[in-house]
C-alpha positions in Angstrom: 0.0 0.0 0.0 1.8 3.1 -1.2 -1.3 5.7 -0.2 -3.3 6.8 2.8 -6.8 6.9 2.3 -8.3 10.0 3.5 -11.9 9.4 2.5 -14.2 9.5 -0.7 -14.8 12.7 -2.9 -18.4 14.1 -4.0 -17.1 12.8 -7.3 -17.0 9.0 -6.0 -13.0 9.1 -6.4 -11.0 8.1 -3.6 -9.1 11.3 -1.9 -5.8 9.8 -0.8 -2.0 11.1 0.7 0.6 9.6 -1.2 3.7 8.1 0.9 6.0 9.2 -1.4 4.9 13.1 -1.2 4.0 13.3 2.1 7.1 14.8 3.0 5.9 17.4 1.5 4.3 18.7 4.7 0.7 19.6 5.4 -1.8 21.1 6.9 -5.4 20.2 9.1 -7.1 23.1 10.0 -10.8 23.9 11.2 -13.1 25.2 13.7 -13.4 23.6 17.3 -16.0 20.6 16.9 -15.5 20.1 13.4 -13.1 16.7 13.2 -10.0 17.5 13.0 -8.4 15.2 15.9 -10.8 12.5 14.4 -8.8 13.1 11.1 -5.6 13.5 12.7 -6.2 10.0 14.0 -7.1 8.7 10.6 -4.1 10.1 9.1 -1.6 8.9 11.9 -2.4 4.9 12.3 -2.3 4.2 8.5 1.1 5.9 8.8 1.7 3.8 11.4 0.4 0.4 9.4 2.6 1.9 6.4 5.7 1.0 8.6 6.4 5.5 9.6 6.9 6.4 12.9 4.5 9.2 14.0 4.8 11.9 16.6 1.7 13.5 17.9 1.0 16.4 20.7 -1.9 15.2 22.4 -3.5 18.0 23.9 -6.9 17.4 24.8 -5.6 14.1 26.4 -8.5 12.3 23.5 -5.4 10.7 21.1 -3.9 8.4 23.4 -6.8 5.8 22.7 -5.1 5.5 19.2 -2.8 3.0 21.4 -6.2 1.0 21.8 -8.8 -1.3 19.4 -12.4 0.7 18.6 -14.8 -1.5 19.9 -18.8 -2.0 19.1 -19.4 -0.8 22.0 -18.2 2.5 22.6 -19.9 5.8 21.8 -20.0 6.7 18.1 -19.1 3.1 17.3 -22.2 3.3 15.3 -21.4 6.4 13.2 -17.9 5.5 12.6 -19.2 2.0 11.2 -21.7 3.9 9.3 -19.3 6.0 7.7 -16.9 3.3 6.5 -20.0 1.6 4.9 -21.4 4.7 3.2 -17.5 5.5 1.9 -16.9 1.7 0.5 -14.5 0.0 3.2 -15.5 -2.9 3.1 -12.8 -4.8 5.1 -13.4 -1.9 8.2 -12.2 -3.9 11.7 -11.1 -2.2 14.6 -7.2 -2.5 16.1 -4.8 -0.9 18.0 -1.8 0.5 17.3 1.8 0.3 19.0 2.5 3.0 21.0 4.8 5.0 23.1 3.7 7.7 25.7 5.7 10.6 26.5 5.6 13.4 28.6 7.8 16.5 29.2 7.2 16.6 32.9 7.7 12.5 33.5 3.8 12.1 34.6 1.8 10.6 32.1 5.0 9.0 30.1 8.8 8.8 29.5 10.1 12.2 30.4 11.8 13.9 27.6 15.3 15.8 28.4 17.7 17.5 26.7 21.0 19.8 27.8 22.0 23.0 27.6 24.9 22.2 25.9 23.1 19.9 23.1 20.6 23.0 22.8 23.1 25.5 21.8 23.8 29.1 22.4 21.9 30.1 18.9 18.6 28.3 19.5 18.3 29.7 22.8 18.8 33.1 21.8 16.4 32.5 19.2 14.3 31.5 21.9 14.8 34.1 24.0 14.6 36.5 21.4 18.3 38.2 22.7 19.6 41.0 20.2 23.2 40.6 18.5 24.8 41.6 21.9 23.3 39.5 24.2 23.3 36.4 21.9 26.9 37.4 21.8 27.6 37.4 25.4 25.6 34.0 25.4 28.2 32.6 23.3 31.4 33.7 25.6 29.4 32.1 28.8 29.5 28.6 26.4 33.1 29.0 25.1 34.0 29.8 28.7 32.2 27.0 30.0 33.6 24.6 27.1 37.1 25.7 28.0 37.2 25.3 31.8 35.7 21.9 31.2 32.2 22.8 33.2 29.5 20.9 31.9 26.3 22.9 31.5 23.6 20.3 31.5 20.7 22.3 33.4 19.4 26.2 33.8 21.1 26.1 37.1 24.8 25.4 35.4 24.0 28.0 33.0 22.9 30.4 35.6 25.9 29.8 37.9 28.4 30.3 34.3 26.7 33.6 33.6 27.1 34.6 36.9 30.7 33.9 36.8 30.8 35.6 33.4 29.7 38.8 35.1 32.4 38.9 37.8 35.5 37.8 35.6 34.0 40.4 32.9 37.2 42.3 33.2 39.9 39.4 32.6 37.2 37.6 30.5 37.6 40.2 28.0 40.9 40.3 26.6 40.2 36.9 25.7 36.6 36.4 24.2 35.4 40.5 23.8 33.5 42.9 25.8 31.0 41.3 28.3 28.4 43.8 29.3 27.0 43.2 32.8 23.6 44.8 31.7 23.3 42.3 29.1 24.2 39.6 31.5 21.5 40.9 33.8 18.9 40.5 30.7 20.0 36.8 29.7 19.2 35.7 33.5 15.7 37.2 33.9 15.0 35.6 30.4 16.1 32.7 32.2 14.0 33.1 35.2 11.1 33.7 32.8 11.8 30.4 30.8 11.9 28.6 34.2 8.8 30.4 35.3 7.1 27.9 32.5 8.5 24.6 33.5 11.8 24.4 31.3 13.7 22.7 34.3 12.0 19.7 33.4 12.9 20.0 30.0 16.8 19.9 30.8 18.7 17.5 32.4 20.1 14.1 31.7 19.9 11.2 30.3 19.4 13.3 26.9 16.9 11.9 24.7 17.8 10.0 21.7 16.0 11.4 18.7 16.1 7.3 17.3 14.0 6.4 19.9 11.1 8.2 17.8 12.2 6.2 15.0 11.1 2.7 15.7 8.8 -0.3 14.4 7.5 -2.8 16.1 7.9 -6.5 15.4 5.2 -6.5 13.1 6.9 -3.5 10.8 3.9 -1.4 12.2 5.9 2.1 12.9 5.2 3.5 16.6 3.2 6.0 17.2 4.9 8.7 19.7 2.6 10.5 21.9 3.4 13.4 23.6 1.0 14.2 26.6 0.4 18.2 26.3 -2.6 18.9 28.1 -0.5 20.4 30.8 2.2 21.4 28.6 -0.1 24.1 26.6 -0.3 26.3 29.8 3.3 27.1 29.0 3.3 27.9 25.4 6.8 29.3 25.2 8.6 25.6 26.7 5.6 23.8 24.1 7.4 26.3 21.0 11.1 25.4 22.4 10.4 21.5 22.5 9.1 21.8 19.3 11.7 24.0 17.4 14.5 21.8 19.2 13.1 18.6 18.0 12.6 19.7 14.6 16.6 21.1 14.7 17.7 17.5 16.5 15.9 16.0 12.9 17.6 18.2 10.7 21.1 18.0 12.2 20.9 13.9 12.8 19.1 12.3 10.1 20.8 12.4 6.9 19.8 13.5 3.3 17.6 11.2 1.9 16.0 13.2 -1.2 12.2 12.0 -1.9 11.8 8.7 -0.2 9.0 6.0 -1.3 8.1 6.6 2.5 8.7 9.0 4.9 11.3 8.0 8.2 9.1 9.9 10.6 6.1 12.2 10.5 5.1 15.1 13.0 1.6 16.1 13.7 1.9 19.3 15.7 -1.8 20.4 17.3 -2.8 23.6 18.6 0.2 24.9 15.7 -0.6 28.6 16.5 1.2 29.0 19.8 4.2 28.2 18.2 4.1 31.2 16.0 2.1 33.3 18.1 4.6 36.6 19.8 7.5 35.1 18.5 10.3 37.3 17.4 11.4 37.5 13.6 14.7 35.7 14.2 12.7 32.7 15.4 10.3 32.6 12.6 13.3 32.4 10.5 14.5 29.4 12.0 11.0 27.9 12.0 10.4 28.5 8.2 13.9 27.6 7.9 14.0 24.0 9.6 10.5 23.0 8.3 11.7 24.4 4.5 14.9 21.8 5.1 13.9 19.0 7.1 11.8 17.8 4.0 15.0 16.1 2.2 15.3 14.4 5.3 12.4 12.0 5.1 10.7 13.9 8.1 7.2 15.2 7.3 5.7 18.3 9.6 1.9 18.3 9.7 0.5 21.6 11.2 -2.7 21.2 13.4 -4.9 24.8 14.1 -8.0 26.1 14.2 -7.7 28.7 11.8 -5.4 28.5 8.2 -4.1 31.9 9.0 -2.5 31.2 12.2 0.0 29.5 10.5 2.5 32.6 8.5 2.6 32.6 4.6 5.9 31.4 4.3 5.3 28.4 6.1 2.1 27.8 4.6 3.7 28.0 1.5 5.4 24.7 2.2 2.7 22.7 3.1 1.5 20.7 -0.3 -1.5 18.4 1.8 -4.4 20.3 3.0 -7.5 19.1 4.9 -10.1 21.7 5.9 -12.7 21.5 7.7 -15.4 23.8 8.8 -14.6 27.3 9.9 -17.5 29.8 11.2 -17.9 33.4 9.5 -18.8 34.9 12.8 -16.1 37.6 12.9 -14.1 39.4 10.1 -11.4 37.9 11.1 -13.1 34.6 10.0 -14.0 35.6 6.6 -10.5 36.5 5.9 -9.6 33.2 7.0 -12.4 31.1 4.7 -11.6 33.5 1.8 -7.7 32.7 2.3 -8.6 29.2 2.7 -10.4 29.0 -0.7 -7.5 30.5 -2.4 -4.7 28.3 -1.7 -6.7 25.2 -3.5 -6.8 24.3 -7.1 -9.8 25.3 -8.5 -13.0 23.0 -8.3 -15.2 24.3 -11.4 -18.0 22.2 -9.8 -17.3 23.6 -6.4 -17.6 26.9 -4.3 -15.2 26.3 -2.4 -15.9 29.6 0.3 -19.7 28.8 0.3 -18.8 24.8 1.3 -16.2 25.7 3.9 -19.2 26.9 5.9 -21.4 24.6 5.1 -19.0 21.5 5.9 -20.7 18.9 8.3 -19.0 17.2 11.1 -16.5 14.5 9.6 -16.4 16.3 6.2 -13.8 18.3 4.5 -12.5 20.1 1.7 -9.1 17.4 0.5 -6.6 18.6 -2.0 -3.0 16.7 -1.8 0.4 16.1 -4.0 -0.6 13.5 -6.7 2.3 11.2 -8.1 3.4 14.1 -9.9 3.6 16.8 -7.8 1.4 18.7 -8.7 -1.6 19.8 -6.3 -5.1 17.4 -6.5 -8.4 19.8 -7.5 -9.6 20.2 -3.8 -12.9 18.1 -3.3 -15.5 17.6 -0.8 -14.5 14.6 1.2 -16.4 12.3 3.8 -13.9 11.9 5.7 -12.7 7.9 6.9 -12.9 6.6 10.7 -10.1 5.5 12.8 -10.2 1.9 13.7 -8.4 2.6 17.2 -10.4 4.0 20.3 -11.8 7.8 20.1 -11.3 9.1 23.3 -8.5 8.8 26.0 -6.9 6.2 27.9 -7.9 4.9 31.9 -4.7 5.4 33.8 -4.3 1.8 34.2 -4.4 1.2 29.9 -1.6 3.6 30.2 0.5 1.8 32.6 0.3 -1.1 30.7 1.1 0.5 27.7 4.1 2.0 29.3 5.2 -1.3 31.0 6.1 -3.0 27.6 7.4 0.3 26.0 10.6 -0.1 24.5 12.2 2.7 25.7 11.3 1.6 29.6 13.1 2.5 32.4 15.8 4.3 29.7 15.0 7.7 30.5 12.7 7.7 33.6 15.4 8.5 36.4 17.2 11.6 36.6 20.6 11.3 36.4 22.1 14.5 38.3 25.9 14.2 37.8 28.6 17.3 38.7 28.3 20.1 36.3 28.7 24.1 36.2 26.9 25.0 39.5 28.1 22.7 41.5 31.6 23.3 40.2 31.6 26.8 41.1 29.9 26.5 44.4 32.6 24.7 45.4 35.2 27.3 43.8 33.9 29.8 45.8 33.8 27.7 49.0 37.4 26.7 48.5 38.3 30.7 48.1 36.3 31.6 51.2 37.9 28.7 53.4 41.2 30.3 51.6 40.6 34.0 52.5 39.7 32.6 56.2 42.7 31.0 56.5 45.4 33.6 55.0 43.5 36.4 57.3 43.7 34.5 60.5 47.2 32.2 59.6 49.0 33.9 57.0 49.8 32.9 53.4 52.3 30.5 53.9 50.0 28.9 55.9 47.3 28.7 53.3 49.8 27.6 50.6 50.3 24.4 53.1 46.4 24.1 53.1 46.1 20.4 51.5 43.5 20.7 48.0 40.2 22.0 49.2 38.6 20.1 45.9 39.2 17.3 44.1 41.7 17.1 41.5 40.5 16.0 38.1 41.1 11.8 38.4 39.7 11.9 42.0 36.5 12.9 40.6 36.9 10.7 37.6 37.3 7.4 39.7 34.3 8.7 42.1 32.0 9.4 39.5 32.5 5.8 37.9 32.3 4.5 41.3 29.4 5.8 42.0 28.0 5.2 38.0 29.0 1.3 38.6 27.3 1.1 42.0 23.7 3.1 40.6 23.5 0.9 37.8 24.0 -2.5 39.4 21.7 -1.3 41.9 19.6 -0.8 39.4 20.2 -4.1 37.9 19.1 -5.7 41.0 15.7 -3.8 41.7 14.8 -4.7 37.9 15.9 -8.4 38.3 13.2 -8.8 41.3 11.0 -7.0 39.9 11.1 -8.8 36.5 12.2 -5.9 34.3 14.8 -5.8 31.4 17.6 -2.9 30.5 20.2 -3.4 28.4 22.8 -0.8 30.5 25.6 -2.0 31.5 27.8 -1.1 34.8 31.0 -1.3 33.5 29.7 1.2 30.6 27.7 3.4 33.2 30.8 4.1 35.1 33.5 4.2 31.9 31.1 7.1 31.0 31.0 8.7 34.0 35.1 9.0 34.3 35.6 10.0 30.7 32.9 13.2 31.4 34.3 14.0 34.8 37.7 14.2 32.9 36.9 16.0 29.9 33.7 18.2 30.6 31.3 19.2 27.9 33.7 20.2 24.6 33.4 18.8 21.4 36.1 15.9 22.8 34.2 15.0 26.0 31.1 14.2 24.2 33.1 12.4 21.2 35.2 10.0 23.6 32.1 9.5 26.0 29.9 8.2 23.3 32.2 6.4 22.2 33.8 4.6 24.9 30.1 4.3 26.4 29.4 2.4 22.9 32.6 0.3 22.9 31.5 -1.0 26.7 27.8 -1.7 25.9 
């Protein structure tokens, strides 16, 4: 099966989203009530039976029964069976669909993490919207950080490395260029405000794997990866940052692949407009840049919104696969949006298309994808196909059994909370007060006879893998009684451990620990 069928045109002809353009982005917009998560769900498990990996935000909490079988008996089984009768499926039989929950704050699924360092001074300005000269004092915190070998893995490290960029602003700047305190000042409480919204949770170790969203099951069925958002929307500016940095991981891991026959992985963003909405021009760019690239990757980008024009024209300009649903002329705000609507499809000569986006019915839509060709399908009006898996959420307990045979279990659920940046420098300035205390009281000659107030650098090396060996096969043994598998290894645990104490968070450090941790496993 090289299509996904979307549901049957008022012409009788099957409106369908070809595999091998559906890289081509996309687009499933419409009013609230008018079945877009119903098509979203359509869409994502035939991606899933056509072997591609989905990732989808689940807001309202209502896609996470995509990981479960429909069933005669649930509400709207009737309609749903209805419809696939009325459209010609014939074979229509309800199934699950393998599945892998996630959750940025670790409560509803594996937590997703990432570091400071692996998120990069540029992408946080961007995110922060800092002019030239703060993103440029950014940049001297990391390289200052890189070269002192002080890992900056949360927004506590960072913190504690601006701070020290502020006092040492003086020595700091025959070396890396002017550091302005002001703009120190403004990084921080841009900080503060980030943290405000939850972005602790965000970073931290272990780092998530961007292959982990790249799986099949057993069966070749890809897994569908399902981000639990309902309590992530109430901080829109953390939802836009996890989104823009997954989308940059993509581009920067996953090599060129041209126009596949099938996409490697496809992204259903929902509620699309809060990542656009306030955001500063040098973050749009690296939107409409990472969405206008990640294409040749094999990763597709399907924008989920309420409204077309919530998504900004140069965006919208690269998404070739467009379901619309209803949208209300109740403002003038809404006729703009139903008159642009009308104008970005190929032209029906049997169809008004600005009089039937109003008139829509629940389940319907207005189709127009990529055919074979490339070239955009005349937009028809589409009864739209069911889902076969559950519409509506998971029980908690459906959810803990989902997670207990995840693949990814018990990889990324603890914290891991090694010595970094802040801890570092606490104890720098510890070891200069104790210092101070004993010069004024003793003398200098005294203080020079002072035995090391901190570890030297192979101390901490042999106590971090000691303490790396003894947390994994301590972890080894709670998972052996209580039945549970992990791959991880002690000896590779620890060996990882060492080689980061030693060589901190440059380019080397994470070169020689990945691969001495990949040697040892």
């Amino acid at each position: 099966m090289s299509e996904i069928y979307i549901g049957l045109g008022a012409n009788n002809e099957r409106q369908v989203l070809h595999l091998g353009r559906a890289n081509r982005h996309g687009l499933i917009a419409g009013a609230t009530g008018t079945g877009k998560t119903v098509t979203l769900q359509t869409i994502a498990e035939q991606f899933s039976a056509n072997g591609v990996p989905v990732f989808l935000a689940d807001v309202k909490g209502d896609l996470s029964g995509i990981s479960m079988a429909g069933s005669h008996e649930f509400k709207n089984a009737a309609i749903l069976e209805g419809r696939a009768k009325e459209i010609g499926i014939t074979d229509y039989a309800y199934h699950d669909n393998p599945a892998i929950y996630w959750d940025l704050y670790g409560e509803q699924g594996h937590p997703i993490r990432t570091t400071i360092s692996e998120m990069g001074p540029l992408l946080l300005s961007r995110l922060m919207g800092l002019n030239e000269t703060q993103e440029g004092v950014l940049n001297v915190a990391f390289r200052y950080a890189d070269d002192n070998g002080w890992l900056l893995l949360n927004l506590e490290d960072l913190q504690a490395v601006l701070t020290a960029t502020a006092e040492n602003a003086g020595e700091l700047a025959t070396k890396y260029g002017n550091v302005s305190k002001a703009s120190v000042g403004t990084i921080q409480r841009q900080l503060l405000a980030f943290d405000s919204q939850g972005a602790a949770k965000f970073f931290g170790e272990p780092a998530f794997e961007i292959a982990d969203f790249i799986r099949c099951d057993d069966n070749g069925k890809g897994y569908v990866n399902i981000l639990a958002a309902d309590k992530l929307m109430q901080s829109p500016k953390l939802y836009a940052t996890f989104l823009l940095w997954l989308l940059s991981e993509l581009f920067e891991a996953l090599p060129e692949m041209g126009d596949p026959d099938k996409p490697k992985l496809v992204f259903f963003f929902d509620e699309a407009h809060l990542l656009f909405e306030d955001a500063p021009d040098a973050l749009m760019d690296k939107v409409e840049q990472v969405v206008r690239l990640v294409r040749s990757k094999g990763v597709g980008v399907y924008f989920i919104t309420q409204n077309p024009i919530d998504i900004p024209e140069k965006i919208a300009g690269q998404l070739g696969n467009r379901v619309q649903h209803a949208l209300r002329a109740f403002t003038p705000r809404d006729q703009r949006a139903i008159k642009a609507a009308a104008e970005t499809f190929r032209i029906n000569p049997d169809l008004d298309v600005e009089k039937a986006i109003t008139e829509l019915k629940v389940g319907e839509a207005l189709v127009s994808t990529l055919q074979d060709d490339g070239s955009p399908s005349v937009v028809q009006r589409t009864l739209v196909a069911p889902p076969c898996s559950r519409l509506g959420p998971v029980t908690p307990k459906e959810r803990a059994i989902v997670q207990s045979i995840s693949p990814c279990e018990g990889k990324y659920d603890t914290e891991v909370d090694r010595e970094s940046a802040s801890e570092i420098l606490a104890q720098k300035a510890q070891d200069a007060v104790a210092a101070a205390q004993v010069v004024e009281q003793q003398g200098e000659e005294a203080q020079r006879a002072q035995p090391r107030q901190s570890p030297s650098l192979w101390e901490k090396a042999g106590k971090a893998a000691l303490g790396a060996a003894a947390a994994s096969a301590g972890t080894m043994v709670a998972r052996s009684m209580s039945g549970r598998k992990s791959s991880a290894s002690p000896m590779a645990s620890a060996a990882t451990a060492a080689v980061g104490a030693v060589l901190g968070s440059g380019a080397l450090g994470r070169f020689a620990r990945g691969l001495l941790g990949g040697l040892l496993r």
